[in-house]
C-alpha positions in Angstrom: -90.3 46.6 21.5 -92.2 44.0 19.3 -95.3 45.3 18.0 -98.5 44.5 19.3 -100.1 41.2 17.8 -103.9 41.4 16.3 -105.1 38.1 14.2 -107.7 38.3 11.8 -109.6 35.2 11.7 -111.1 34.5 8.4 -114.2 31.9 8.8 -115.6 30.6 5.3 -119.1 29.8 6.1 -121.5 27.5 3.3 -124.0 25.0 4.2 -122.5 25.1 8.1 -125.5 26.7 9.6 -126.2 23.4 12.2 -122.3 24.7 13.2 -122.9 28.6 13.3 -123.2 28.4 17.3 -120.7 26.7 18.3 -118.3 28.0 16.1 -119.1 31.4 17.1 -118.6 30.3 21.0 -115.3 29.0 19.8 -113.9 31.9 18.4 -115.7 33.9 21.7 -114.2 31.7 24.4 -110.5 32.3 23.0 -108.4 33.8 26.0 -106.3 35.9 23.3 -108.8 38.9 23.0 -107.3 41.3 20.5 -108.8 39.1 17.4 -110.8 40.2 14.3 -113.2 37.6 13.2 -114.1 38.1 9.7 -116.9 35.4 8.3 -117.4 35.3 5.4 -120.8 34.2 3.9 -120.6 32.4 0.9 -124.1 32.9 -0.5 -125.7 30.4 1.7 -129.6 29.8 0.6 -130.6 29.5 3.7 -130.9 32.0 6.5 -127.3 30.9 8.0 -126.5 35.1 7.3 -130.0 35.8 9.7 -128.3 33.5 12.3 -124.2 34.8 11.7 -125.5 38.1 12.8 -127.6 37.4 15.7 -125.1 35.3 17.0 -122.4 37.9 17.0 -124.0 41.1 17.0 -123.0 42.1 21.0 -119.0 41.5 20.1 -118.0 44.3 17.7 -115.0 42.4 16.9 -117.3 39.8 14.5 -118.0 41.0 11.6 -119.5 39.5 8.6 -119.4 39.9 5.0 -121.7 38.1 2.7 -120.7 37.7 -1.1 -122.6 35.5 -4.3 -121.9 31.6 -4.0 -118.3 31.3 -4.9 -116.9 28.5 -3.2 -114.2 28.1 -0.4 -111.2 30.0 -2.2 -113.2 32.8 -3.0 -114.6 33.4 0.3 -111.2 32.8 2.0 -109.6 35.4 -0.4 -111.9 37.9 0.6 -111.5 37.3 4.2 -108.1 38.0 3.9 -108.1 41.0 1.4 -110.1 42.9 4.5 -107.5 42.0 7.2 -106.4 44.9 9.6 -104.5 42.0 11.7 -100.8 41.7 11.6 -101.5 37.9 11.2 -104.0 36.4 9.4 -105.5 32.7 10.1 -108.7 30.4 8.6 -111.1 28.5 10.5 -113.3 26.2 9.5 -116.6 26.6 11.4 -117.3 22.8 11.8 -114.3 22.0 13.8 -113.4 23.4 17.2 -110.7 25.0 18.9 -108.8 24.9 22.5 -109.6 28.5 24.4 -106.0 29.4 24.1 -105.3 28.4 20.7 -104.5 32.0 19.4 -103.4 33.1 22.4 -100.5 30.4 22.5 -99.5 31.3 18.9 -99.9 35.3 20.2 -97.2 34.8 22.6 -94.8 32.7 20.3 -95.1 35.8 17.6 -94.1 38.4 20.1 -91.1 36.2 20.6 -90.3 35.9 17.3 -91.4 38.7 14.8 -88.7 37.5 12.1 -91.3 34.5 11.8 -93.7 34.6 8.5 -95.7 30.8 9.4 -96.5 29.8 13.0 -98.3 26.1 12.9 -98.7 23.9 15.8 -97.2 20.3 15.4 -100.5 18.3 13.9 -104.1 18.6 15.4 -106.7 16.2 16.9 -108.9 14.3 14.5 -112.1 13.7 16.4 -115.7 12.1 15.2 -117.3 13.7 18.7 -116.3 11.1 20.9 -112.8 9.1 20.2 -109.6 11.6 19.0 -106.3 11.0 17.7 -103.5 13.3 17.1 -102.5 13.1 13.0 -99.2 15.2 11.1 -97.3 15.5 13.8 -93.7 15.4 13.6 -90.5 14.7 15.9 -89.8 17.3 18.4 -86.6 18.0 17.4 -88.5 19.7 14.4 -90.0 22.0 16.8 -89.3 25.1 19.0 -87.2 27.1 16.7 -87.0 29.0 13.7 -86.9 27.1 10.8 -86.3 28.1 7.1 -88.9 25.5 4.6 -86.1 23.1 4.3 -85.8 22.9 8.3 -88.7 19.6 8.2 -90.3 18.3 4.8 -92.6 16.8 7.0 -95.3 19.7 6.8 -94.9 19.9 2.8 -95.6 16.3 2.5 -98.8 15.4 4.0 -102.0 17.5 5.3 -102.4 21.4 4.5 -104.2 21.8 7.4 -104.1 25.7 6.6 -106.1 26.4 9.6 -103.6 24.7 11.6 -101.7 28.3 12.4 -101.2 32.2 11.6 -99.5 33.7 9.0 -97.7 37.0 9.0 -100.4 39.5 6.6 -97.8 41.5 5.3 -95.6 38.1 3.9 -99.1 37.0 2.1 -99.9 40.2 0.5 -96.4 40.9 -0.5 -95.8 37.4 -2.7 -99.5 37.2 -3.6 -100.3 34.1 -1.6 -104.4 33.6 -2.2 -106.2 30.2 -2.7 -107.7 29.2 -5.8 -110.9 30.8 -6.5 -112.2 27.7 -8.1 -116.1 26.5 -7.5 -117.4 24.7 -3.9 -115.1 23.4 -1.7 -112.5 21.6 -3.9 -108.9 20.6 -2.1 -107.7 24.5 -2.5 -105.9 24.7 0.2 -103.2 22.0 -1.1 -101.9 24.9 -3.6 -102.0 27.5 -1.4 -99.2 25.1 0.5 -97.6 25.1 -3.1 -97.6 29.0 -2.8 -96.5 29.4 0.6 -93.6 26.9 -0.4 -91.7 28.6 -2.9 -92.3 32.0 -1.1 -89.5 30.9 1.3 -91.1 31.8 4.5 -89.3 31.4 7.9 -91.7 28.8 10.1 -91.7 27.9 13.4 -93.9 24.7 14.5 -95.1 24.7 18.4 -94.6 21.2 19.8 -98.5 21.6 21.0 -101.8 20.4 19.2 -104.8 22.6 20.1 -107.1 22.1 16.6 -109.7 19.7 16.8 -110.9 18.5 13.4 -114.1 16.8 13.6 -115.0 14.5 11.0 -118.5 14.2 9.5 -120.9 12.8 6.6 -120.9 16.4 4.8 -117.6 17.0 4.7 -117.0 17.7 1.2 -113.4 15.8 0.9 -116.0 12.7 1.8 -117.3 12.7 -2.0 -114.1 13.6 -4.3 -115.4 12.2 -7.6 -117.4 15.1 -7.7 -114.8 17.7 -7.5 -112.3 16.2 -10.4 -112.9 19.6 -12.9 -112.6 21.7 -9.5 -109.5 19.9 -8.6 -108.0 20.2 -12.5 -108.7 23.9 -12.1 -106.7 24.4 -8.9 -103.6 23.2 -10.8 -104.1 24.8 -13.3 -104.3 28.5 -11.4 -101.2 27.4 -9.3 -99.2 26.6 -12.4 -99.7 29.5 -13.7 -99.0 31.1 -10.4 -95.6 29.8 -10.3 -94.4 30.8 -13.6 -96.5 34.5 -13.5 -93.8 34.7 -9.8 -91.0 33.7 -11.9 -90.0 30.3 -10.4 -88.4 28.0 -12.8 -88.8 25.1 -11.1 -92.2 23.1 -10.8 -90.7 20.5 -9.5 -92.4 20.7 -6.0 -95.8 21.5 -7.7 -95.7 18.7 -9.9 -94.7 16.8 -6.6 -98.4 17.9 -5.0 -99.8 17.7 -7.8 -99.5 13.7 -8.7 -99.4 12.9 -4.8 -103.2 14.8 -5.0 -104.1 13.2 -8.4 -102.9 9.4 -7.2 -105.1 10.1 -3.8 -108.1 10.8 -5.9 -107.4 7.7 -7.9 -107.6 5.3 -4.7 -111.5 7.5 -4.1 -113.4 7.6 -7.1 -115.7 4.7 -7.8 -115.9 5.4 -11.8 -113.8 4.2 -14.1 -114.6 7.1 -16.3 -113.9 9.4 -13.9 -110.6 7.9 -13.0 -109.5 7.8 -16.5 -109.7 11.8 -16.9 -107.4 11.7 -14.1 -104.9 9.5 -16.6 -105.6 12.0 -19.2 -104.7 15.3 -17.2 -101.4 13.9 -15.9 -100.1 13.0 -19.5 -101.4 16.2 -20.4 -99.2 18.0 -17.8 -96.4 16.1 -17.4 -94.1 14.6 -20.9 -91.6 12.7 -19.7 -91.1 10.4 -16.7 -87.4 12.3 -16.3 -89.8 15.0 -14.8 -87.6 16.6 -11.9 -89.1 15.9 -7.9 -88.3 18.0 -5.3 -85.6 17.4 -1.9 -88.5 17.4 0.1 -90.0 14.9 -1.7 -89.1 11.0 0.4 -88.5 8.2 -1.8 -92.0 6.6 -1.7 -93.5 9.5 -2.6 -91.1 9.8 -5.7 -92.0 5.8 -6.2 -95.7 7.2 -6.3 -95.5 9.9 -8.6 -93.4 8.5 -11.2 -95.6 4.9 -10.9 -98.7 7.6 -11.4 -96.9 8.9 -14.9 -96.1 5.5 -16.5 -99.5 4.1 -15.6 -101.2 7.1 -17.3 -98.5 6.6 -19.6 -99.2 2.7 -20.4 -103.4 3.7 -20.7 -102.5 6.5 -23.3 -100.2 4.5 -25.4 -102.6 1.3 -24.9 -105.7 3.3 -25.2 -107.0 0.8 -22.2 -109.4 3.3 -19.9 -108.8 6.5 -22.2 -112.3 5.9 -24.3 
């Protein structure tokens, strides 16, 4: 008999608190009642804790823990170091979610406990009125049990992290936390890294039941302020991967430049896009640098175009002063 399924959902909460409600009524109106909700309070200055606990104080399966202003890593990792679930999942408190959305991924873990990474295929993108369904891919990726070569497709483009469940006991055994770098600065793109060379067994749903809802505070709206953030990230995932004892960075270097060349297309300085120059030379010395299978050819175009550009401005010196 399979055993019974609990999901701790982890909810990072800074700066949300015009959220707080219906977040709360999100994670309350979920047909799938055997949840723990931890939130976890980053040090907000305001009195978002005041509100967290009023808001859940008549369902004793909210709880929330408040820590000094960390950033999103940080309050993510301590969500999940204070799981009792047998799956773990995040949710960001400014998007919403359909009333069945853990119940669906419940019922598909009961079915299949040999399963470490249960994701639906993509999620709604929605400003509050018009919605579009983003990352999905072709159904014949779907509905079965799929080792992480079974569809590049999720490795390639958006984390989306809060897009699933993940099996507790597969995290905590290959040390699978985000980076614990300041605000909230792209760390879920190397916890993908992580989750990649831990070889999980995945299954994608051929539903869409996320809604992420696009607004002006988002932080990934103002990336030229995260560059030292960002640099930091890779820095604590390459260190990751050799501390794990995999010899081959090839798919981090892969995220990495595909990450750096997106920041490159959004900052406005040209100072600021220079250090991005400088920290791929810095990482990467020759343009033989090995890309992963998963990797499709215009990606491998991108990344290798990203090198001999930073390579031209070094040797040149053009945008390195």
């Amino acid at each position: 008999m399979a055993d019974a399924i609990k999901i701790s959902v982890v909810v990072p909460v800074y700066n949300v608190r015009e959220f707080i409600p219906g977040a709360i009524k999100s994670l309350k109106d979920q047909t799938f009642r055997d949840l723990e909700v931890i939130i976890v309070d980053d040090g907000t200055p305001d009195d978002t804790n005041d509100l967290i606990c009023r808001e859940i104080s008549s369902d004793p399966r909210f709880r929330c823990i408040r820590i000094p202003h960390s950033g999103y890593g940080k309050a993510c990792n301590t969500g999940m170091e204070n799981a009792s679930g047998n799956y773990v999942a995040i949710y960001e408190p400014d998007d919403l979610l359909a009333p069945d959305f853990y119940e669906c991924l419940a019922e598909y873990a009961k079915s299949y406990p040999e399963v470490d990474v249960f994701r639906y295929n993509g999620f709604f993108k929605t400003n509050g009125t018009d919605r579009i369904h983003r990352y999905e891919c072709y159904p014949k990726f779907t509905e079965r049990v799929m080792d992480k070569y079974g569809t590049f497709r999720i490795w390639r483009f958006h984390p989306s992290v809060f897009n699933g469940i993940y099996k507790t006991s597969f995290i905590r055994q290959h040390h699978i936390v985000m980076c614990e770098t300041e605000g909230a600065s792209y760390q879920d793109v190397p916890f993908m890294v992580s989750l990649f060379y831990a070889e999980p067994q995945v299954f994608l749903i051929n539903q869409a039941k996320y809604f992420y809802v696009s607004h002006q505070n988002q932080s990934v709206k103002r990336p030229e302020d995260k560059l030292n953030a960002i640099f930091l990230n890779w820095e604590h995932e390459l260190k990751w991967v050799k501390e794990q004892g995999y010899r081959d960075i090839g798919f981090c270097n892969y995220k990495m430049l595909m990450q750096l060349h997106f920041m490159t297309s959004r900052v406005r300085d040209p100072g600021e896009a220079a250090r991005i120059y400088r920290y791929v030379c810095d990482k990467i010395d020759s343009m033989f640098f090995p890309l992963p299978e998963v990797a499709p050819l215009r990606h491998k175009f991108v990344c290798r175009t990203l090198y001999l550009s930073a390579l031209f401005r070094r040797i040149t010196g053009f945008c390195f002063r």
